[in-house]
SELUM-702829 format. One record per residue (C-alpha): residue number from 1; residue in one letter; x, y, z. Coordinates in pm, 1 decimal, always signed. Example, Ala and Ser with C-alpha at 12.3 -4.5 7.8 and 13.67 -1.06 7.14 Angstrom:
<rs>
+-----+------+----------+----------+----------+
!  nr ! rest !        X !        Y !        Z !
+-----+------+----------+----------+----------+
!   1 !    A !  +1230.0 !   -450.0 !   +780.0 !
!   2 !    S !  +1367.0 !   -106.0 !   +714.0 !
+-----+------+----------+----------+----------+
</rs>
This chain:
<rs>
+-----+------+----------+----------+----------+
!  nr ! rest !        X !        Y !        Z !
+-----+------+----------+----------+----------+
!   1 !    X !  +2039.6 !  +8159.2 !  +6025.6 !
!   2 !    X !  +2081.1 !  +8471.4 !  +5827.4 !
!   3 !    X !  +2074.7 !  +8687.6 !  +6062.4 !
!   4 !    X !  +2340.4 !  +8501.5 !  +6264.4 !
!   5 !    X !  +2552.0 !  +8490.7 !  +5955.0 !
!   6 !    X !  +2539.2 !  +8883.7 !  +5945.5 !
!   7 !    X !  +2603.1 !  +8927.8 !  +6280.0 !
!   8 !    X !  +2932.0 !  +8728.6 !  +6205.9 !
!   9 !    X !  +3035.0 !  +8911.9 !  +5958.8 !
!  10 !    X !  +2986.4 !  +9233.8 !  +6141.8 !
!  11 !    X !  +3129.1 !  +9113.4 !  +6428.4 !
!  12 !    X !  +3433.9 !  +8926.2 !  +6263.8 !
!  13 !    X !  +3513.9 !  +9106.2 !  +5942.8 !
!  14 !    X !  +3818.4 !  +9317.0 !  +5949.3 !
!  15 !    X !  +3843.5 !  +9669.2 !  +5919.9 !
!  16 !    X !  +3893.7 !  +9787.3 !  +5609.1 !
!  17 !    X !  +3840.7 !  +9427.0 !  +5463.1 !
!  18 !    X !  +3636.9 !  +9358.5 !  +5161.3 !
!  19 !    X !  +3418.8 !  +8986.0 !  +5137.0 !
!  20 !    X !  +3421.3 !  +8848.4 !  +4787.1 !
!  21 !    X !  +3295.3 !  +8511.3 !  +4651.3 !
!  22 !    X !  +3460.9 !  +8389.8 !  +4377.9 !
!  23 !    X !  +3508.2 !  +8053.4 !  +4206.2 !
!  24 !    X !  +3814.8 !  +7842.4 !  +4301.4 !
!  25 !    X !  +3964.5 !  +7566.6 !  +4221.9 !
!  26 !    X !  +4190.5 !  +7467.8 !  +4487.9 !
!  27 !    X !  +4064.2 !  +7648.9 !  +4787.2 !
!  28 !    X !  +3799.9 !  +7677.7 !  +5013.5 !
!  29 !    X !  +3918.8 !  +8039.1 !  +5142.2 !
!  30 !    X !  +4170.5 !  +8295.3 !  +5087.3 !
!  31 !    X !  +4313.7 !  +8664.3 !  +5250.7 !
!  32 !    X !  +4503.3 !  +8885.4 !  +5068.6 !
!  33 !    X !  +4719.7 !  +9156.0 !  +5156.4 !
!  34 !    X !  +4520.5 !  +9393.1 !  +4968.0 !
!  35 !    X !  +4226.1 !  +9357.8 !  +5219.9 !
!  36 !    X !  +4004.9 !  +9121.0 !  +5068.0 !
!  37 !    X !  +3824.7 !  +8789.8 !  +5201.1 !
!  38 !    X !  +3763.0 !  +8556.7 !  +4949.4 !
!  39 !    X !  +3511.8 !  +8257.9 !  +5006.9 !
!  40 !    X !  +3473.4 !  +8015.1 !  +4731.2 !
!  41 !    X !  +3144.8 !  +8086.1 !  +4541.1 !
!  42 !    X !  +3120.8 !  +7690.4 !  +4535.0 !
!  43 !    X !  +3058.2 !  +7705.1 !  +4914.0 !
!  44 !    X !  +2662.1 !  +7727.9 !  +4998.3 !
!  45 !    X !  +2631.0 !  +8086.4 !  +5168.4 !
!  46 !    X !  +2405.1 !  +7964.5 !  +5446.1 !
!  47 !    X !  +2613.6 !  +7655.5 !  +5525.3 !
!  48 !    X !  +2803.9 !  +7614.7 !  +5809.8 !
!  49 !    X !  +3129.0 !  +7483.4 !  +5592.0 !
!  50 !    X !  +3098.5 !  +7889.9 !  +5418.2 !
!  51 !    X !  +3074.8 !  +8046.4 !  +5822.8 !
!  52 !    X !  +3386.0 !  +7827.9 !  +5901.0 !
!  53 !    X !  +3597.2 !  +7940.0 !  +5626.0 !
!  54 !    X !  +3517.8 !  +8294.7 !  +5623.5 !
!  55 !    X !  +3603.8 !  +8282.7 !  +6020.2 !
!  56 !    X !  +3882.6 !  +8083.7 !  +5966.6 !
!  57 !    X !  +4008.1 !  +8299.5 !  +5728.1 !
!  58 !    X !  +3914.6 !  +8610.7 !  +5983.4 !
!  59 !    X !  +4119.7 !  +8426.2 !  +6247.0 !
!  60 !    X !  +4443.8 !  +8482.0 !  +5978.0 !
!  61 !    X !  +4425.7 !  +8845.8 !  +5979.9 !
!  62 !    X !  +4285.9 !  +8898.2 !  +6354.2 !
!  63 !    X !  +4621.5 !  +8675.4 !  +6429.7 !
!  64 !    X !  +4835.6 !  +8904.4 !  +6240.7 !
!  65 !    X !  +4959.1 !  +8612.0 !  +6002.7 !
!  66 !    X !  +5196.4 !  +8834.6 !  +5795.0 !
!  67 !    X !  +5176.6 !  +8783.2 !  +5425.1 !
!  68 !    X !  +5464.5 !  +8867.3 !  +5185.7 !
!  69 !    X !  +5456.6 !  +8888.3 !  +4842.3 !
!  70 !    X !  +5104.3 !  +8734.8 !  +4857.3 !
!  71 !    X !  +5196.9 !  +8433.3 !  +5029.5 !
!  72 !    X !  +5187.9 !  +8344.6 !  +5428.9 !
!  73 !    X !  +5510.4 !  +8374.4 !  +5615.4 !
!  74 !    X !  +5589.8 !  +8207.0 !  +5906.2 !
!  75 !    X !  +5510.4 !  +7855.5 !  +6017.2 !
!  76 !    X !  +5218.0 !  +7740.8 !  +5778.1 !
!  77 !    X !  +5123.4 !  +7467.9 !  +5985.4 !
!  78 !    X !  +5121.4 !  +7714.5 !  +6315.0 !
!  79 !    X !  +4920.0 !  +8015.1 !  +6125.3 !
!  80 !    X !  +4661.9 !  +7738.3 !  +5987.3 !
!  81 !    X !  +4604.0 !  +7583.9 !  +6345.1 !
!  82 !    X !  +4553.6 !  +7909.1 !  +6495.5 !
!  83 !    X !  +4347.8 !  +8046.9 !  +6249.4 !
!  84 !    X !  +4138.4 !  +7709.8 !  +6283.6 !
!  85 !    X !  +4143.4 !  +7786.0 !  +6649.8 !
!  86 !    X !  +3986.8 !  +8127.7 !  +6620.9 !
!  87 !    X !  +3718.2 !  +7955.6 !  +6388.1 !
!  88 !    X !  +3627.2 !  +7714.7 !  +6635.1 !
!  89 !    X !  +3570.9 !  +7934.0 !  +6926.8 !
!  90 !    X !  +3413.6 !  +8156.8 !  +6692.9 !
!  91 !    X !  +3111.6 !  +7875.0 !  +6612.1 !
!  92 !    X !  +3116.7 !  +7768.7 !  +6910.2 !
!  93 !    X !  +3016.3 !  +8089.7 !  +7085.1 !
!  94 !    X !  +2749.7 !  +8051.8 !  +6761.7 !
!  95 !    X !  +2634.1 !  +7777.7 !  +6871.7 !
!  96 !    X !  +2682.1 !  +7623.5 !  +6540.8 !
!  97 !    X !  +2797.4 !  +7279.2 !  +6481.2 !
!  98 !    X !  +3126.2 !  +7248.6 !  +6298.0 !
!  99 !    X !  +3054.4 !  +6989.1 !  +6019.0 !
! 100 !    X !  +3283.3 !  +6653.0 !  +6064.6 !
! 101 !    X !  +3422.2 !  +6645.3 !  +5675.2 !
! 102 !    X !  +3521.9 !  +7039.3 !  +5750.2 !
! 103 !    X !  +3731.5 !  +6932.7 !  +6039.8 !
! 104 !    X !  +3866.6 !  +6623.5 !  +5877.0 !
! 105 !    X !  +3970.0 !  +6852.8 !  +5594.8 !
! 106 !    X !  +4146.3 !  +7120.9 !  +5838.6 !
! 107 !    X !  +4273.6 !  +6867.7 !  +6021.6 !
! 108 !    X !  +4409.5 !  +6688.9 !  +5729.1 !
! 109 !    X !  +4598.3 !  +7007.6 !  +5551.6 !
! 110 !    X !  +4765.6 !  +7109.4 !  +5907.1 !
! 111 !    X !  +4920.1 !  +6751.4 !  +5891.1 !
! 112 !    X !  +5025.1 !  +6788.6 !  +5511.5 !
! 113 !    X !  +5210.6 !  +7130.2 !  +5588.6 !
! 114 !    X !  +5370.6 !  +6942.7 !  +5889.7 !
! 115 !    X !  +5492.3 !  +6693.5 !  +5680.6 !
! 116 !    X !  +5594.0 !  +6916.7 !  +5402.9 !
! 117 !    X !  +5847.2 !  +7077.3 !  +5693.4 !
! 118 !    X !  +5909.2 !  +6907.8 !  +6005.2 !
! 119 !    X !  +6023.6 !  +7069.6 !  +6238.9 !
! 120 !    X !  +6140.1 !  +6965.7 !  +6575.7 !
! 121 !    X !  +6057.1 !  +7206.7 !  +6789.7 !
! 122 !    X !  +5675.0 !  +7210.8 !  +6685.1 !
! 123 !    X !  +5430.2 !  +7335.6 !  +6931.1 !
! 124 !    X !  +5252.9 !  +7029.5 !  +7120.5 !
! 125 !    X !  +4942.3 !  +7157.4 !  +7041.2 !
! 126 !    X !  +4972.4 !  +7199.0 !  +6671.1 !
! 127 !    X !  +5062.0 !  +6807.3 !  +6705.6 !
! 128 !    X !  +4767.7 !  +6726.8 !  +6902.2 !
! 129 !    X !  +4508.9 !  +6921.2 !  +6655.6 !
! 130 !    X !  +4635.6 !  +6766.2 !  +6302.4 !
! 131 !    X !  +4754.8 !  +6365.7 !  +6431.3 !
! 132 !    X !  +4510.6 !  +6356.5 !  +6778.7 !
! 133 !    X !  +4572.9 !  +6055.6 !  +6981.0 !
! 134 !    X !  +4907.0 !  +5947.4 !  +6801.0 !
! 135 !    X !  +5041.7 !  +6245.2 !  +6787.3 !
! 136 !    X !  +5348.1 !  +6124.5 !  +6990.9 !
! 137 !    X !  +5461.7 !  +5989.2 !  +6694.8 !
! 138 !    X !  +5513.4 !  +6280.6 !  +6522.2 !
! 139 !    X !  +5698.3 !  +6461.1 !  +6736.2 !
+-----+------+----------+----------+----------+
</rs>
C-alpha cells in the first residue's frame, strides 16, 4: 500500500506543489494558491479516506479551479464535483475502494453548496452526483 500511495503522489502531485499535513478543524483537505496541498494530519496516511482527499484535492488544481484571494471562484458546487470526479477515476485506476462514509460526505457537501446557491441552469450531472435517483427534484 505504500508504495501505491507514492506512486500517487508522484504521479498526481502538481508541479511545483508542496504536500503538508496539518491539523484542521473543519476540513478534510485544502489547496492554496501559494502551491501547497494540505491533508488533515487527523486523516490516517495509509487510509484510503487520506488517498481520496489528497486526489481530490489534486483534481482542483489539475482542473484549473481558479482561486482568488484564497478562496475558490466559480461554481463551488461544479469545481467540488469535478474535483471528486478526478478522485474517483483516480482510485479507480488504483484499484482502491472508495470508502462509503467518504462518498456520503462528498456527496453530502456538493448538495449543501447547491443549496446554498441554486442555480437553474446547473449541469445534470452535478444533480445526479450530490441528490442520485431524485435528483429531478432539484432541478
Amino acid at each position: 500500500m505504500k508504495k501505491l500511495f507514492a506512486d500517487a503522489i508522484k504521479q498526481h502531485r502538481p508541479v511545483g506543489y508542496k504536500l503538508r499535513h496539518t491539523r484542521m478543524k473543519s476540513l478534510d483537505g485544502l489547496v492554496t494558491f501559494e502551491r501547497s496541498i494540505t491533508i488533515n494530519a487527523e486523516l490516517d496516511r495509509q487510509s484510503p479516506d487520506w488517498l481520496f482527499v489528497f486526489l481530490h484535492e489534486c483534481g482542483h488544481v489539475h482542473s484549473k479551479h481558479c482561486v482568488q484571494d484564497g478562496k475558490l471562484v466559480g461554481d463551488r458546487a461544479q469545481e467540488e464535483y469535478e474535483a471528486d470526479q478526478y478522485a474517483i477515476k483516480a482510485m479507480r485506476d488504483y484499484g482502491v475502494a472508495i470508502p462509503r462514509d467518504r462518498m456520503a460526505h462528498q456527496k453530502k457537501q456538493v448538495r449543501d453548496l447547491i443549496e446554498a446557491a441554486p442555480d437553474d441552469n446547473r449541469d445534470e450531472a452535478v444533480l445526479r452526483y450530490a441528490y442520485g435517483r431524485n435528483w429531478r427534484k432539484h432541478r
